[in-house]
N, C-alpha and C positions, 0 to 999 in steps of 0.2 A: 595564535598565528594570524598574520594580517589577513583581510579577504582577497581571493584569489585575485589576480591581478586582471583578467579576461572577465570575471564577474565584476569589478570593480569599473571597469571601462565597459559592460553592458547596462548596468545601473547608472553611471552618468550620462550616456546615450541616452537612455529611457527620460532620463528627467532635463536632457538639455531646454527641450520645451516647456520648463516647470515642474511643479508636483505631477505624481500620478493621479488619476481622478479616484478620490477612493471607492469601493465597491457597494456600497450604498447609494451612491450618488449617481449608476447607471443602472439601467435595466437588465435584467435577467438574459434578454434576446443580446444586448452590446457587451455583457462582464463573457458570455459565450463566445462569442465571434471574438471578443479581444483574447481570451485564453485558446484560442483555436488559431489563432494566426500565431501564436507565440510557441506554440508546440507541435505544431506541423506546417513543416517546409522542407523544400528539396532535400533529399539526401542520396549518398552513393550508392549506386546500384548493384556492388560486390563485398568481400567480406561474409561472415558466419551471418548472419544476417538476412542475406539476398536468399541464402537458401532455405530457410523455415519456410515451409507451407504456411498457406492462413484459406480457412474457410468459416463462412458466418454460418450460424444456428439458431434455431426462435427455440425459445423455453417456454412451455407454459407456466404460468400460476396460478395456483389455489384462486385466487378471486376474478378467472375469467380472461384475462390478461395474458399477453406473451412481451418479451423481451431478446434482445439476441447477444450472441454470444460468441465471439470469434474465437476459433478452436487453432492455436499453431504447433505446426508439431516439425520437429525440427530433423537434420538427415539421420541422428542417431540417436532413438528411442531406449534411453537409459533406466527407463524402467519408472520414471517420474510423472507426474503430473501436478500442476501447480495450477490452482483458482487464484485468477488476481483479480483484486477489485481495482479499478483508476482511482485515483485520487481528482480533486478539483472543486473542492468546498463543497460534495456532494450536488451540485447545482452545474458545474462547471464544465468539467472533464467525460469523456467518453471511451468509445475504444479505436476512434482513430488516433485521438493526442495523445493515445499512450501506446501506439502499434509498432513503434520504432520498441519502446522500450524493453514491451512484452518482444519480441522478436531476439531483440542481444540477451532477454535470460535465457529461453526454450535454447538459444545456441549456443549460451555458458553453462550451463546445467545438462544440456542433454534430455529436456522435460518438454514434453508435451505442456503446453498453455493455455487454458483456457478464462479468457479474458469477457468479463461480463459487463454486458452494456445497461446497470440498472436503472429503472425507473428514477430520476429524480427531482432534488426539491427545486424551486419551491410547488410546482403542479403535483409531484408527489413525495410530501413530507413523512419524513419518520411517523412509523415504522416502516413504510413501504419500499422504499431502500436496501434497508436492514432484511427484511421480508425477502426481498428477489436475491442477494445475495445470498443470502439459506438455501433457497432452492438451489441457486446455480452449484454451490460445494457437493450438494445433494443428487443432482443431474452429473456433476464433475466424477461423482465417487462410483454411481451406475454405471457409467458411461466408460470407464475405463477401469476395471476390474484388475485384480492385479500389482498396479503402481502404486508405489507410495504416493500418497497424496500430501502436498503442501497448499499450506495457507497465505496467501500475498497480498499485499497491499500497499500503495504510497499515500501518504498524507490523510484525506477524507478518505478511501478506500482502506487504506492502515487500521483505524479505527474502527470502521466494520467489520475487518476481518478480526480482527480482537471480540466485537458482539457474536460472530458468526461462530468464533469459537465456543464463547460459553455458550450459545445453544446448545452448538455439540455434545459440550460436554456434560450438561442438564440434559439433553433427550440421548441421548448415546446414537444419535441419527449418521451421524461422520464421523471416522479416525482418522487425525492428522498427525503426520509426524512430527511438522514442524511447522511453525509462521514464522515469515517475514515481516518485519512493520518497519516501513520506510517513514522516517520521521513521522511520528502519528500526534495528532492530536488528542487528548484524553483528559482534559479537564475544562470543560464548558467554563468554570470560574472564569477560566484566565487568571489565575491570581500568580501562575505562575511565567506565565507570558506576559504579564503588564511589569512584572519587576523583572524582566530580561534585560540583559546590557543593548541586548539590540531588537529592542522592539518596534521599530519603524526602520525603513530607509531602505531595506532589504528585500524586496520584492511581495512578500508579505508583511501586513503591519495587523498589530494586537485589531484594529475598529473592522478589517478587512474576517477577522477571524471571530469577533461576533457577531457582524452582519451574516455571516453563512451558519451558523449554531441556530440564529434565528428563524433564518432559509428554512433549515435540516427541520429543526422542533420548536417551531413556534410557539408550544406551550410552554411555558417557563417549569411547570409542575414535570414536562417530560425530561427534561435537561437533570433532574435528580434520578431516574431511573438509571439502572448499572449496566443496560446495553448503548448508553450514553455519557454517564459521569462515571467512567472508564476507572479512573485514580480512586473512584471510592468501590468499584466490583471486588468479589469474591475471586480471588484469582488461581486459588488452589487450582491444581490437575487439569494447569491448560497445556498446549503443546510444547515441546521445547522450541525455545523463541531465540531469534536475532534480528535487532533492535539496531537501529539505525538513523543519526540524529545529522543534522548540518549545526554548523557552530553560530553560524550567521544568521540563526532562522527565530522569531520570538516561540518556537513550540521545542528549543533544544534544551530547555530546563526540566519542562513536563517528560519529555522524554526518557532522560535520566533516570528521572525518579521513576516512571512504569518502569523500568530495568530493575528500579533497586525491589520496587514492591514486588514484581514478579519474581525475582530472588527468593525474597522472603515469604513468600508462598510456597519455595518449593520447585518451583519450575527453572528447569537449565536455562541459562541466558549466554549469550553471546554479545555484549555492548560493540557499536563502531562507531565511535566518532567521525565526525566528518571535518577536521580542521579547513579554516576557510572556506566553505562551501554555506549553499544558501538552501532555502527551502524551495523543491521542485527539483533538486537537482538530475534524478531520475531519467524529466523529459531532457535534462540540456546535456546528454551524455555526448554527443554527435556534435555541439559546438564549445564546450566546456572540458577540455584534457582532463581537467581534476576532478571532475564527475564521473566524469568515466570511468578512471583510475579507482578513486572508492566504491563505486558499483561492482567494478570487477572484484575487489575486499570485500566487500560485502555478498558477493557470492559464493567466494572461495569459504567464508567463513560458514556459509549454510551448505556447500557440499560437503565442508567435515564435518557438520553435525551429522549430515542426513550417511556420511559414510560410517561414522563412529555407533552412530546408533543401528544400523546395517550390519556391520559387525561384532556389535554387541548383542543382537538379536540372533543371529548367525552361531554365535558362540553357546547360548542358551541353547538352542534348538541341537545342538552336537550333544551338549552336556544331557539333553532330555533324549540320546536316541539308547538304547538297549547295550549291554556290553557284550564283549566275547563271550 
């Protein structure tokens, strides 16, 4: 499918001035503020949206430390709860550039949100990251007793909530129902982003994506551990997952294939392609029709998991009660 035609005319905007600077080539304080103007800006003030609460929260952590957490909970509590991580090269993103985002799930789901503002790179590099995300599912799953708990994440956040899971599932610390991974990153090689059809020109490019692996874990010997080189983890008896790719993005290859290996581990999967869509598309829901439209797919597709397995737990629990 061609690229979206609205994305196609944001991208020649973007570069009528020339190339982009790539993100090596600015500082940590300018790649921030320029991903912060590009993900927060005006929006309307009505819709499912206006009405989610938002209240912020400090988390402690083990090594002394707090972090905050903004908690949305929306006008009809379905019984949900979802930890999102942001995405943003782990360096980038926060929880205001992703407040629009987190606000149209908790209103499409019916779930409480609890959206984590973790410590990160490069002043705090893998594992500390990884680290404050554990907690916050940890604090998430205290904290609201009760609800089903899901796992969320777009892009650099995706990818932690994928480590956040195998914690879980090595310390039996948190049950999730289900994760979401909003195009994730999972292969530091890149080998399989440098032979994408479109690996530049699209708002992320493959050098933009190992400048931030570098950010994230500068030691090269960390980028082999499996709460980071994702494509090579043990993936048995992780949650059931829906997997969500852009066609236009250089991480829509690797994507894929976590679907396929997660498959073949055993874990339910739910694939959504994103035809013509780019990477970030998450935050451009509110000026991108076609983002918006497969976010809404891509939700509808995890309230039937989370109904189907609701109902399937439902049906056990009948089968296990006493008969006449």
């Amino acid at each position: 499918m061609p690229l979206d035609r609205i994305l196609r005319n944001l991208i020649t905007w973007q570069r009528a001035g020339g190339p982009p600077t790539p993100a090596r080539e600015m500082t940590v304080e300018e790649a921030r503020e320029k991903y912060r103007a590009s993900a927060i800006r005006p929006r309307r003030a009505d819709g499912p949206q206006a009405a989610v609460a938002a209240a912020d929260t400090m988390i402690d952590t083990a090594d002394g430390a707090s972090f905050r957490c903004r908690v949305y909970t929306p006008e009809t509590d379905g019984g949900r709860v979802i930890t999102f991580l942001h995405g943003g090269g782990w360096a980038l993103g926060d929880v205001d550039t992703h407040d629009w985002g987190c606000r149209t799930m908790a209103a499409a789901l019916n779930a409480v949100v609890v959206s984590a503002d973790y410590r990160r790179a490069p002043e705090f590099p893998y594992p500390t990251p990884l680290r404050d995300a554990i907690t916050a599912a940890r604090w998430t799953s205290r904290s609201f007793p009760g609800h089903v708990h899901v796992l969320a994440g777009d892009s650099a956040g995706a990818h932690m909530a994928l480590g956040v899971a195998l914690d879980a599932r090595d310390t039996g610390g948190v049950e999730f129902a289900a994760q979401l991974l909003l195009y994730p990153p999972v292969d530091p090689s890149l080998r399989f982003a440098s032979a994408c059809e479109h690996a530049e020109g699209y708002l992320l490019s493959v050098d933009d994506m190992a400048h931030h692996y570098e950010l994230y874990a500068p030691d090269p010997r960390q980028r082999k551990e499996p709460a980071v080189d994702l494509l090579s983890a043990d993936l048995r008896d992780l949650p059931p997952t829906v997997l969500a790719t852009a066609e236009f993005d250089p991480l829509c290859d690797e994507g894929a294939e976590m679907a396929d290996k997660l498959r073949a581990a055993g874990v339910p999967v739910r694939y959504v392609p994103g035809p013509g869509l780019v990477h970030g598309f998450f935050v451009m829901q509110d000026i991108v029709p076609a983002a918006a439209a497969h976010t809404r797919e891509v939700f509808r597709e995890l309230d039937e998991m989370l109904r189907t397995a609701g109902d399937a737990t439902a049906g056990r629990r009948a089968e296990a009660l006493p008969g006449d």
